[in-house]
Structure formats: C-alpha cells, structure tokens
PDB file of N, CA, C and O in Angstrom:
ATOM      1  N   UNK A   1     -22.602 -11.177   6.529  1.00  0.00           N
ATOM      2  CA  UNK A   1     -22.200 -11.242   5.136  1.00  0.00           C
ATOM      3  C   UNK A   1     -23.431 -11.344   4.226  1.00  0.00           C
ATOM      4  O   UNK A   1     -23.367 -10.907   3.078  1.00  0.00           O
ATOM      5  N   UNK A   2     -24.418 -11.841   4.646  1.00  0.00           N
ATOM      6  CA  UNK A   2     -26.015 -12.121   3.745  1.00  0.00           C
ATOM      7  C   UNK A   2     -26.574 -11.350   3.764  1.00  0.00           C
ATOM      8  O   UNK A   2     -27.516 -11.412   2.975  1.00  0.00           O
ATOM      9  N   UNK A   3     -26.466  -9.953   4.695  1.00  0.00           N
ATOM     10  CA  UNK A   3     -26.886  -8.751   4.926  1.00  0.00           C
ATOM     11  C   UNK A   3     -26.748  -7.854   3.960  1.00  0.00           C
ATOM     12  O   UNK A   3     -27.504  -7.041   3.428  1.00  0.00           O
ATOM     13  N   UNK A   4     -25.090  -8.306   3.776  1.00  0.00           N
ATOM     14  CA  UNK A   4     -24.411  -6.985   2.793  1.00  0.00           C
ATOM     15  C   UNK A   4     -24.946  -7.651   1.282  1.00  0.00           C
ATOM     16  O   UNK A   4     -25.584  -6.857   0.589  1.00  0.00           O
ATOM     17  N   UNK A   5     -24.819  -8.514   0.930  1.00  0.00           N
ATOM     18  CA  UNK A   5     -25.048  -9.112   0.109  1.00  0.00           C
ATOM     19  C   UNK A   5     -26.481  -9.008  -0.775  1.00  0.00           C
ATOM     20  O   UNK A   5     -26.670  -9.146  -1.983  1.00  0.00           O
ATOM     21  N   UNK A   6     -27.445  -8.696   0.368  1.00  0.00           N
ATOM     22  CA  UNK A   6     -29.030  -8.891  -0.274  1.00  0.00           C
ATOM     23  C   UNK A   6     -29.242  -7.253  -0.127  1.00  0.00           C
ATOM     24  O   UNK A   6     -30.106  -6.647  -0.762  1.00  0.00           O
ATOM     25  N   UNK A   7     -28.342  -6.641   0.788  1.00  0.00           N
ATOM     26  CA  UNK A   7     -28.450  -5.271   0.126  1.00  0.00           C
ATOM     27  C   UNK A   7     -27.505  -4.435  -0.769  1.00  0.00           C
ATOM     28  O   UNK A   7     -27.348  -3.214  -0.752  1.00  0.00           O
ATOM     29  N   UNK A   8     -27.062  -5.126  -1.355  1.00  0.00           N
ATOM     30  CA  UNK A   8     -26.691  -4.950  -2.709  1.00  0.00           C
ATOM     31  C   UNK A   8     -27.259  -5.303  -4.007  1.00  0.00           C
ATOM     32  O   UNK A   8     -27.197  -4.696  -5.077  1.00  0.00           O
ATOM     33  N   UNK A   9     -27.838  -6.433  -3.693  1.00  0.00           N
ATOM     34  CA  UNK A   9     -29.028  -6.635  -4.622  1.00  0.00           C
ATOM     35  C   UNK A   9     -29.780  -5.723  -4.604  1.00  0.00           C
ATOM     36  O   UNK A   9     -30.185  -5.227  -5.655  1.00  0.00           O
ATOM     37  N   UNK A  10     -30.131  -5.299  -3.468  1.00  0.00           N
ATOM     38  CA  UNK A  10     -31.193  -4.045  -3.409  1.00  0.00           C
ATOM     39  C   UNK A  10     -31.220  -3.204  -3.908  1.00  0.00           C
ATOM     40  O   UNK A  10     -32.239  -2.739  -4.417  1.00  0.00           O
ATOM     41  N   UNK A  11     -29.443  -2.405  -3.965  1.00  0.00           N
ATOM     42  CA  UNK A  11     -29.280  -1.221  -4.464  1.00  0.00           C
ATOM     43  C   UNK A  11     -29.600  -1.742  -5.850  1.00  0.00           C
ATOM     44  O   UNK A  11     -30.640  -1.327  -6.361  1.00  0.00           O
ATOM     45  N   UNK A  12     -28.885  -2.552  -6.492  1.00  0.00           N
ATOM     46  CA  UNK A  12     -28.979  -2.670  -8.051  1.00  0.00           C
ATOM     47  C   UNK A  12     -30.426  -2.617  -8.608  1.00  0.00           C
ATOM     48  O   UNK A  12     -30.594  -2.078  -9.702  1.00  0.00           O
ATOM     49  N   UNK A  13     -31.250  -3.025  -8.083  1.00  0.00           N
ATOM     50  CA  UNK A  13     -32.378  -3.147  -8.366  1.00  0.00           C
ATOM     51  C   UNK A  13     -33.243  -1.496  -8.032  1.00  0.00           C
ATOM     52  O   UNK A  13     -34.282  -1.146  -8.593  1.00  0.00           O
ATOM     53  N   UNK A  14     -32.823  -1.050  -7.459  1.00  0.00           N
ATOM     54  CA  UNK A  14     -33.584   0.790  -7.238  1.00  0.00           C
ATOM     55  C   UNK A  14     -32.689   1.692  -8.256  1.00  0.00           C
ATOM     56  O   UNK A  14     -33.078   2.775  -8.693  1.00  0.00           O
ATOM     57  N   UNK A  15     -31.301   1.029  -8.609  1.00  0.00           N
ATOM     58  CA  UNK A  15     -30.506   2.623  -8.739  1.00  0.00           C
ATOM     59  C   UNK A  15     -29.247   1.530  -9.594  1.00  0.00           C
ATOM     60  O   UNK A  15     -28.613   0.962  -8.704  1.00  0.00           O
ATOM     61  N   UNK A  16     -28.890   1.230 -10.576  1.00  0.00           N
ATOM     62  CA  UNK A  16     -27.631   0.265 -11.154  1.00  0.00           C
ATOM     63  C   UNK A  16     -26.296   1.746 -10.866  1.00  0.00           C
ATOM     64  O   UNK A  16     -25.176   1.480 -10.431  1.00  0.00           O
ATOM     65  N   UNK A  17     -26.616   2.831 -11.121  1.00  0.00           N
ATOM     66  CA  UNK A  17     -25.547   3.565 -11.033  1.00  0.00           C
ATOM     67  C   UNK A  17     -25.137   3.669  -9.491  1.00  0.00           C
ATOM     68  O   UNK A  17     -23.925   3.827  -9.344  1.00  0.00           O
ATOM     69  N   UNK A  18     -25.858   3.617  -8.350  1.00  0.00           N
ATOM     70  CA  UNK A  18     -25.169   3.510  -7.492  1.00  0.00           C
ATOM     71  C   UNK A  18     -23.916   2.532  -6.831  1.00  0.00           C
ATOM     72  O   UNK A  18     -23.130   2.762  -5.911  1.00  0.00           O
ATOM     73  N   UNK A  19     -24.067   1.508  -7.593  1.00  0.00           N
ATOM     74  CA  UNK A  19     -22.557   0.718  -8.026  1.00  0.00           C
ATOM     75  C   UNK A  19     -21.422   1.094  -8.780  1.00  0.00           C
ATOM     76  O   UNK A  19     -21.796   2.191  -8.367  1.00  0.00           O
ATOM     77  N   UNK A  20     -21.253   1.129  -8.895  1.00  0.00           N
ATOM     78  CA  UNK A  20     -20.257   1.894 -10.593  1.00  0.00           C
ATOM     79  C   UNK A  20     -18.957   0.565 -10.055  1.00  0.00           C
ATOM     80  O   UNK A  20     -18.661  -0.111  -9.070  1.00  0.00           O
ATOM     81  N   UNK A  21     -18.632   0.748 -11.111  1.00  0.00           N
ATOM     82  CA  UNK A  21     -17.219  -0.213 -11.662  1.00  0.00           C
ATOM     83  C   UNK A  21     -16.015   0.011 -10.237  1.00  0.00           C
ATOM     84  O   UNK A  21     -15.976   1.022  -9.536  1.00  0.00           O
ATOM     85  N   UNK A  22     -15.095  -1.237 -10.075  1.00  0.00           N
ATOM     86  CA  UNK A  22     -13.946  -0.717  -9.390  1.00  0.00           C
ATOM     87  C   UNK A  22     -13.059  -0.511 -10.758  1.00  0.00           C
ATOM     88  O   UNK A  22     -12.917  -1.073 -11.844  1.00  0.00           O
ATOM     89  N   UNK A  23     -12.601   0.510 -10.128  1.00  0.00           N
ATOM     90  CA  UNK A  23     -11.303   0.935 -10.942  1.00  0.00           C
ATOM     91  C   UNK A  23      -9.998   0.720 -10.890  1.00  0.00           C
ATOM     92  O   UNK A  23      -9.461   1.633 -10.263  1.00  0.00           O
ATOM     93  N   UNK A  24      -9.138  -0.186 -11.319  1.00  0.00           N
ATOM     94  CA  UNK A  24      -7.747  -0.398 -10.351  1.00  0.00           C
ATOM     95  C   UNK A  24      -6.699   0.579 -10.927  1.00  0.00           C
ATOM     96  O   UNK A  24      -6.663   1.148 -12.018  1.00  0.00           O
ATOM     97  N   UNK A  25      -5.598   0.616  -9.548  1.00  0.00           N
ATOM     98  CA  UNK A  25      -4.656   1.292 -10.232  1.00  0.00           C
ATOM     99  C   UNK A  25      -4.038   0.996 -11.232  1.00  0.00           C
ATOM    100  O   UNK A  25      -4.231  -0.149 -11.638  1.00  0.00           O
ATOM    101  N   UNK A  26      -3.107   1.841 -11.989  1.00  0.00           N
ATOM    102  CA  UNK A  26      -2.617   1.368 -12.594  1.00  0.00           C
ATOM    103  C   UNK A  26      -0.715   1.284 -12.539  1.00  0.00           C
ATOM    104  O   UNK A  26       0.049   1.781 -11.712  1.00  0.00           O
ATOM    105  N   UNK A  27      -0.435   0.507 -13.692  1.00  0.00           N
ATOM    106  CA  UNK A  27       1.308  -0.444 -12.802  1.00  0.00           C
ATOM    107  C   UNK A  27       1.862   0.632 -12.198  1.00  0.00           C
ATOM    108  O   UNK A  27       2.538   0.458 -11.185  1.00  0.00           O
ATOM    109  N   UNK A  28       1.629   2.120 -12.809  1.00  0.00           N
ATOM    110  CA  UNK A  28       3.090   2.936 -12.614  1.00  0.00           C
ATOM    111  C   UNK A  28       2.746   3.757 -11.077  1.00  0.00           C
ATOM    112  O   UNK A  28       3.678   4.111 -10.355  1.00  0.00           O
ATOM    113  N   UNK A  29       1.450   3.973 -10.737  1.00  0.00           N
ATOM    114  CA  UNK A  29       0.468   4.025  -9.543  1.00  0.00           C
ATOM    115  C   UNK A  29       1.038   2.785  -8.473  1.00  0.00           C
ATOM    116  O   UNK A  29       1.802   3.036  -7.541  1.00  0.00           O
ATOM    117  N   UNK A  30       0.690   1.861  -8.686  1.00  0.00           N
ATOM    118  CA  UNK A  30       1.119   0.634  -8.348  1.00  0.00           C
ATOM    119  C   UNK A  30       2.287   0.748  -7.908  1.00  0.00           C
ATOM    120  O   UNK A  30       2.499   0.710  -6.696  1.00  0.00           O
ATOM    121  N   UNK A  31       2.880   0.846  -8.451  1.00  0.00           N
ATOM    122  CA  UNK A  31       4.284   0.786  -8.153  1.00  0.00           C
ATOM    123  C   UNK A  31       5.184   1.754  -7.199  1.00  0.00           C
ATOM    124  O   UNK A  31       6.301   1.554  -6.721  1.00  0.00           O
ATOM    125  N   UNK A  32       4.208   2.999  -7.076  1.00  0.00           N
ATOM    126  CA  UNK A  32       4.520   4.744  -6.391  1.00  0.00           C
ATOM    127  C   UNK A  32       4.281   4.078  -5.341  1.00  0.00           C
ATOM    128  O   UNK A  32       5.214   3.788  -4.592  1.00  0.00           O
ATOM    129  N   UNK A  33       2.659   3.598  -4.991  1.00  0.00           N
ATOM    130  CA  UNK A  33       2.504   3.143  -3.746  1.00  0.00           C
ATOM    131  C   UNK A  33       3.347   2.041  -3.286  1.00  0.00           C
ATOM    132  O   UNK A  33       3.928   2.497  -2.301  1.00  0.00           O
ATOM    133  N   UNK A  34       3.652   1.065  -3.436  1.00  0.00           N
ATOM    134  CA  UNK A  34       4.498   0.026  -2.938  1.00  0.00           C
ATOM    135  C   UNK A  34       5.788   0.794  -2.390  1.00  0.00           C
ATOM    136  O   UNK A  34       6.094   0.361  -1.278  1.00  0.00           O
ATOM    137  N   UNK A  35       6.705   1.895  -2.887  1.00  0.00           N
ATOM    138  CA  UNK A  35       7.628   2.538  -2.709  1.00  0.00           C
ATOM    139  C   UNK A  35       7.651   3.435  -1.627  1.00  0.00           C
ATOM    140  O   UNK A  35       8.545   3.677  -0.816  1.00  0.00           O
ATOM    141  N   UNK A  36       6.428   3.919  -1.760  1.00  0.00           N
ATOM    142  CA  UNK A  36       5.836   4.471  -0.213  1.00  0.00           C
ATOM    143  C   UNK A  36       5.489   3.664   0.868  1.00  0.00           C
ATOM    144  O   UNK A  36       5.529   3.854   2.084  1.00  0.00           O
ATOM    145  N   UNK A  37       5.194   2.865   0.280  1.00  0.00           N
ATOM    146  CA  UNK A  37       4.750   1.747   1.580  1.00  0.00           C
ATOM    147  C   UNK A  37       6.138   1.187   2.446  1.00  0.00           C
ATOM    148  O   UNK A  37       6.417   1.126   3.643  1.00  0.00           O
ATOM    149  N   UNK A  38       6.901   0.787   1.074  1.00  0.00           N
ATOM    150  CA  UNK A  38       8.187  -0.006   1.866  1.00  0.00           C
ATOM    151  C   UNK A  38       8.883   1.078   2.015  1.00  0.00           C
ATOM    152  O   UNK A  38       9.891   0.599   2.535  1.00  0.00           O
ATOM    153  N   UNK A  39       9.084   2.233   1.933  1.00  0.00           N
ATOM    154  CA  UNK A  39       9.908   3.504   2.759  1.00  0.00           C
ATOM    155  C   UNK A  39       9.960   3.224   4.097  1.00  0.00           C
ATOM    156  O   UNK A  39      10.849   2.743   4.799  1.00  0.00           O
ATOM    157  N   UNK A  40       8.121   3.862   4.481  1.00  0.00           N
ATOM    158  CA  UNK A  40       6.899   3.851   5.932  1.00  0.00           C
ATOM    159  C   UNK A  40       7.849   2.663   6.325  1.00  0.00           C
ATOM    160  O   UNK A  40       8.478   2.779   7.376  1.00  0.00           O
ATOM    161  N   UNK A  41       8.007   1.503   5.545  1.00  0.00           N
ATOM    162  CA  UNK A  41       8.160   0.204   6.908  1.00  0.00           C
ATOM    163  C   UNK A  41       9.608   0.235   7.686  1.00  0.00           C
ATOM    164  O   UNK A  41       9.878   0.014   8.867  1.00  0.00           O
ATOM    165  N   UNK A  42      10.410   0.586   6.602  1.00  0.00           N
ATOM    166  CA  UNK A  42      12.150   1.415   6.635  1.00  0.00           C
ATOM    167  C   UNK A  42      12.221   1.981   7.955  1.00  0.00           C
ATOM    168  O   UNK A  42      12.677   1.555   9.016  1.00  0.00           O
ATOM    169  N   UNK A  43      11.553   3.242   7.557  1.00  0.00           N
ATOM    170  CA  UNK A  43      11.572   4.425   8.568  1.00  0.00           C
ATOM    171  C   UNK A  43      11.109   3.773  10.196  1.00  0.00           C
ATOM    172  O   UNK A  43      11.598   4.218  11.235  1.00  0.00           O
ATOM    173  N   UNK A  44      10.127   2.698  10.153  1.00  0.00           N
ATOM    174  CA  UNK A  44       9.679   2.271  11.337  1.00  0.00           C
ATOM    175  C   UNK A  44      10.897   0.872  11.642  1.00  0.00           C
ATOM    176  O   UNK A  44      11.178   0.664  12.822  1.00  0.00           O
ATOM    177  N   UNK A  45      11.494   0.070  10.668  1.00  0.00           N
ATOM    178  CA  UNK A  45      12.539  -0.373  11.605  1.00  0.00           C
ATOM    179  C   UNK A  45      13.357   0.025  12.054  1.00  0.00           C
ATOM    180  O   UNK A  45      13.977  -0.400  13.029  1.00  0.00           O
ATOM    181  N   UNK A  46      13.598   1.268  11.201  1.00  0.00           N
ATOM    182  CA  UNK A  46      15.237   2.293  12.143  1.00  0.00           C
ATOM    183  C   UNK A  46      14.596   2.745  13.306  1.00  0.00           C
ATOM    184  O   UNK A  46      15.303   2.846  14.308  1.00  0.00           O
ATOM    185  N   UNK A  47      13.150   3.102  13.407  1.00  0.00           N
ATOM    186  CA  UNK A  47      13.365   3.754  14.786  1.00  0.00           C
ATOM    187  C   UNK A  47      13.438   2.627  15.740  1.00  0.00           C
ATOM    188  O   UNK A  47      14.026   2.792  16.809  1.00  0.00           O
ATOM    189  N   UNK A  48      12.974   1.671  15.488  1.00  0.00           N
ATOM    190  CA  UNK A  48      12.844   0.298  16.191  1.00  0.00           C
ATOM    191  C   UNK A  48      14.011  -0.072  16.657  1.00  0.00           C
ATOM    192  O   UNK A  48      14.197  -0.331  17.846  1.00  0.00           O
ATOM    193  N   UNK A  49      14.667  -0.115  15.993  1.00  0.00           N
ATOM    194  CA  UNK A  49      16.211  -0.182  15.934  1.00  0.00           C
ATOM    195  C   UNK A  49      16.821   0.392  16.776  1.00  0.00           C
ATOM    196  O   UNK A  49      17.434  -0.129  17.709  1.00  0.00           O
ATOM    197  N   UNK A  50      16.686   1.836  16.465  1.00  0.00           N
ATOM    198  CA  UNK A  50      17.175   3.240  17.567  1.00  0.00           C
ATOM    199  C   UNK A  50      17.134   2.953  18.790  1.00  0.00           C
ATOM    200  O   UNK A  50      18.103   3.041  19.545  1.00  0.00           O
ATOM    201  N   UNK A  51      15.723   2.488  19.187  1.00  0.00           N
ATOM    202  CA  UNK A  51      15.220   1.943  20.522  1.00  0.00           C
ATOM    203  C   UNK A  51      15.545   0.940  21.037  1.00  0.00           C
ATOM    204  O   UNK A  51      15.700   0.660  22.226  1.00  0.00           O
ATOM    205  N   UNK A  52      15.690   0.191  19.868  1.00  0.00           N
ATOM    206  CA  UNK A  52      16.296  -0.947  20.766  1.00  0.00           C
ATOM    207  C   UNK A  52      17.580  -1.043  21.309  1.00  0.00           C
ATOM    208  O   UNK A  52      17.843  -1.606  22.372  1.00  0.00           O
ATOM    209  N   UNK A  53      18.459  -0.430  20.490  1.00  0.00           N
ATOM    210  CA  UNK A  53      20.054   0.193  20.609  1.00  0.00           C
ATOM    211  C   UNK A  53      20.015   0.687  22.169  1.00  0.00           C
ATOM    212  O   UNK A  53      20.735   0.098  22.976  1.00  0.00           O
ATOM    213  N   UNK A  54      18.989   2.007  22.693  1.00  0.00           N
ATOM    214  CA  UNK A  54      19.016   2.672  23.286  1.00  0.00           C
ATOM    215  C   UNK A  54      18.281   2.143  24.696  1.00  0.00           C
ATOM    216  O   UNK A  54      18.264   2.760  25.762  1.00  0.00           O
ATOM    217  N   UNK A  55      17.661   0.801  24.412  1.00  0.00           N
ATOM    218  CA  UNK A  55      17.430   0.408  25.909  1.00  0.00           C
ATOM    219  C   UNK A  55      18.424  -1.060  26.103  1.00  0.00           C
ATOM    220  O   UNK A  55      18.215  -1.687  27.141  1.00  0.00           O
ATOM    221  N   UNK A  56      19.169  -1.449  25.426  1.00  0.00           N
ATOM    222  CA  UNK A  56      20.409  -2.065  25.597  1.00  0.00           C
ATOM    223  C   UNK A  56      21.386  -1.442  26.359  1.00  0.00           C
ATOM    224  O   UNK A  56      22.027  -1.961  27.273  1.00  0.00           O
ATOM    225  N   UNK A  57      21.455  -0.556  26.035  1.00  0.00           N
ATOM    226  CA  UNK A  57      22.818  -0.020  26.732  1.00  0.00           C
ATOM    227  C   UNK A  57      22.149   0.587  28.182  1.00  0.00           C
ATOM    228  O   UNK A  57      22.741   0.361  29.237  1.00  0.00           O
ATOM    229  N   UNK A  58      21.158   1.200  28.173  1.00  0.00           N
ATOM    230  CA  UNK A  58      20.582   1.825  29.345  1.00  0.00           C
ATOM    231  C   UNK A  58      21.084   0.589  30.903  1.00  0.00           C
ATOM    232  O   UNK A  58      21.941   0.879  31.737  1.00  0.00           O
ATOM    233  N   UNK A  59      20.441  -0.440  30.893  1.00  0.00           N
ATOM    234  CA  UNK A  59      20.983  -1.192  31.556  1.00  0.00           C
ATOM    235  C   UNK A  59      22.518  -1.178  32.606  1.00  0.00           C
ATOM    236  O   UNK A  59      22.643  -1.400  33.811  1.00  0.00           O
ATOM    237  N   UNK A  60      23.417  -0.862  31.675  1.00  0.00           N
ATOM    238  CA  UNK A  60      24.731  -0.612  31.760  1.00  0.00           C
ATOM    239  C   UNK A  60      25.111   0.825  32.255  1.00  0.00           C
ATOM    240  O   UNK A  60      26.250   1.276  32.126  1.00  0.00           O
ATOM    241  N   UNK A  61      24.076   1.513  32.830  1.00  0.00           N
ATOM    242  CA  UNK A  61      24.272   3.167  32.809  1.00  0.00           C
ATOM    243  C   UNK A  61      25.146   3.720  32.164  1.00  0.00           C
ATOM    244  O   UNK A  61      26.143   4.297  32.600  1.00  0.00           O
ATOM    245  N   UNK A  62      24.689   3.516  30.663  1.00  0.00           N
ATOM    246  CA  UNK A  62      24.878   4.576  29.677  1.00  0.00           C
ATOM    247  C   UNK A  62      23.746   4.969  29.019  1.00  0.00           C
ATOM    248  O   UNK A  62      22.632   4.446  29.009  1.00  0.00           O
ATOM    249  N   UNK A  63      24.253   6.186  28.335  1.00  0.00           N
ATOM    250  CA  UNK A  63      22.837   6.876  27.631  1.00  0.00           C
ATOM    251  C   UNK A  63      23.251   7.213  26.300  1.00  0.00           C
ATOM    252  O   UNK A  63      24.426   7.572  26.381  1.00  0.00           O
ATOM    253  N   UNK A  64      23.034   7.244  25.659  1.00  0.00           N
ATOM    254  CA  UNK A  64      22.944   7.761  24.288  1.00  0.00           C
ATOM    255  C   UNK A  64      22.811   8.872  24.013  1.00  0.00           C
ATOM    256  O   UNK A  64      21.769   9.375  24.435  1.00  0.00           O
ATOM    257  N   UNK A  65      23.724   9.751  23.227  1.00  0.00           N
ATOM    258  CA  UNK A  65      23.739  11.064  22.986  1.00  0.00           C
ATOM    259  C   UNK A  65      22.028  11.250  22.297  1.00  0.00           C
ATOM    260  O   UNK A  65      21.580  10.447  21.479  1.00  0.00           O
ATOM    261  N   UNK A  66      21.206  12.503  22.837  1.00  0.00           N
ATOM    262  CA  UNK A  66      20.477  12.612  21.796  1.00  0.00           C
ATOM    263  C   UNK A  66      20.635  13.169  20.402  1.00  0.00           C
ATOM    264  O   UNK A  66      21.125  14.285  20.223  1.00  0.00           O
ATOM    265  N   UNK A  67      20.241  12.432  19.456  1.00  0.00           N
ATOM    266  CA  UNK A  67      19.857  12.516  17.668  1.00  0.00           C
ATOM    267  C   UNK A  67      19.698  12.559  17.114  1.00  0.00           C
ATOM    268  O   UNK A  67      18.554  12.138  17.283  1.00  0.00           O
ATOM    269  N   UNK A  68      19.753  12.780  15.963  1.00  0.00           N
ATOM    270  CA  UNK A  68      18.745  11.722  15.011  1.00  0.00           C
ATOM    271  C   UNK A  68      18.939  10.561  14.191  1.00  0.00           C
ATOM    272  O   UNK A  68      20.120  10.340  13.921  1.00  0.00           O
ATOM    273  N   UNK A  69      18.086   9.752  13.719  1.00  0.00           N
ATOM    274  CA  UNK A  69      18.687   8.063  13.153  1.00  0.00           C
ATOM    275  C   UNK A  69      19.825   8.602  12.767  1.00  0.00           C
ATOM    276  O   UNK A  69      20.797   8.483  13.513  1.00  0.00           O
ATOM    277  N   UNK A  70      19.939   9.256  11.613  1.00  0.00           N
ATOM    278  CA  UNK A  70      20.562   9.890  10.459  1.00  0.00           C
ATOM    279  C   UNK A  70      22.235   9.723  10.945  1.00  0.00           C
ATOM    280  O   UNK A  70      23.037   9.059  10.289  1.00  0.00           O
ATOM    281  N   UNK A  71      22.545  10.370  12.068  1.00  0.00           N
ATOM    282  CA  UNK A  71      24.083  11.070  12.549  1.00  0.00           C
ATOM    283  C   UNK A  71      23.933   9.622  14.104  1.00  0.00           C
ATOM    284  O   UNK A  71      24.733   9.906  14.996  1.00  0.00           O
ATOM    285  N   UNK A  72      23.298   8.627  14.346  1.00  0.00           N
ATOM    286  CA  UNK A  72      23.481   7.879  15.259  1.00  0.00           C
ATOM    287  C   UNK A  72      24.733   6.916  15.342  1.00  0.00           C
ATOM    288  O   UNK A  72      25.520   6.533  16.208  1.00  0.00           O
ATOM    289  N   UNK A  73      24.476   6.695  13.797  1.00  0.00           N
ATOM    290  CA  UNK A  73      25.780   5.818  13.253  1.00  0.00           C
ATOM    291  C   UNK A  73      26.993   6.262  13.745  1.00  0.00           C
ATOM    292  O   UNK A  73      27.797   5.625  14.425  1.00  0.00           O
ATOM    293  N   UNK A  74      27.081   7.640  13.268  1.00  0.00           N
ATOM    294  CA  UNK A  74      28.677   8.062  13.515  1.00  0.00           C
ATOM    295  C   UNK A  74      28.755   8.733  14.785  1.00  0.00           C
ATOM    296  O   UNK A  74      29.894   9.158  14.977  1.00  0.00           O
ATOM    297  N   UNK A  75      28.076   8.942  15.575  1.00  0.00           N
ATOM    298  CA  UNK A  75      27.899   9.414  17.118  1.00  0.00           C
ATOM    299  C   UNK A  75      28.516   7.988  17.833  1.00  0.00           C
ATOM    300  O   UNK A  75      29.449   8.219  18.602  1.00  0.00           O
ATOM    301  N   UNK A  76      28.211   6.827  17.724  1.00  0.00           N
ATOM    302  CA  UNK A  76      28.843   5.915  18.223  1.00  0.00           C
ATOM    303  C   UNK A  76      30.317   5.126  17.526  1.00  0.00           C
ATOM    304  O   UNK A  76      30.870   4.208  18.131  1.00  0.00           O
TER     305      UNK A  76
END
C-alpha cells in the first residue's frame, strides 16, 4: 500500500495530468446499472433453482423433461 502511494506522489510530481479527476456516474447511469446487475443475479437464481429442482428428483429415478427456465413451470 506505501508503494502505491509514494508512487503516486511520483506521478504528480513529473506529470499532474496523468491523474485526472474520477468521474462518477451519474443517478440515471446508476440506476441502468443496478437493473442490470439485479437481472444477472435473477437469471443466476433460476438456474440455481432449475438445478436444484433437477437433482432432487434425480434421486427418485426421475428426470426432467429437457427446457427452458421459461416453460419449466408448466412442464411440471
């Protein structure tokens, strides 16, 4: 961490533009991403889900029609 630190001093001191400002997003940015994000997490508990559905029953020698999430619901 004292590494990064004293060479950053460094840079500022040869070159101030090689720093430049952070820029943050902004709310409505902000807000796109979060929506994408919690989709991504959606999409990964249904398949989680799927799977888990599908090695429950395996046990029992049954199998599960193959699917997709989408039409799983009403397949069972």
């Amino acid at each position: 961490m004292m590494v990064d630190a004293e060479l950053l001093a460094r840079l500022v001191r040869a070159d101030r533009l090689l720093l430049s400002p952070v820029k943050h997003r902004g709310e409505e940015a902000q807000a796109d991403l979060m929506g994408v994000r919690v989709r991504a997490q959606l999409v990964e508990l249904r398949t989680q889900t799927v799977n888990a559905v599908r090695g429950l029953v395996k046990p029992f020698g049954q199998r599960l029609a193959s699917c997709d999430a989408d039409s799983l619901n009403r397949k069972l």
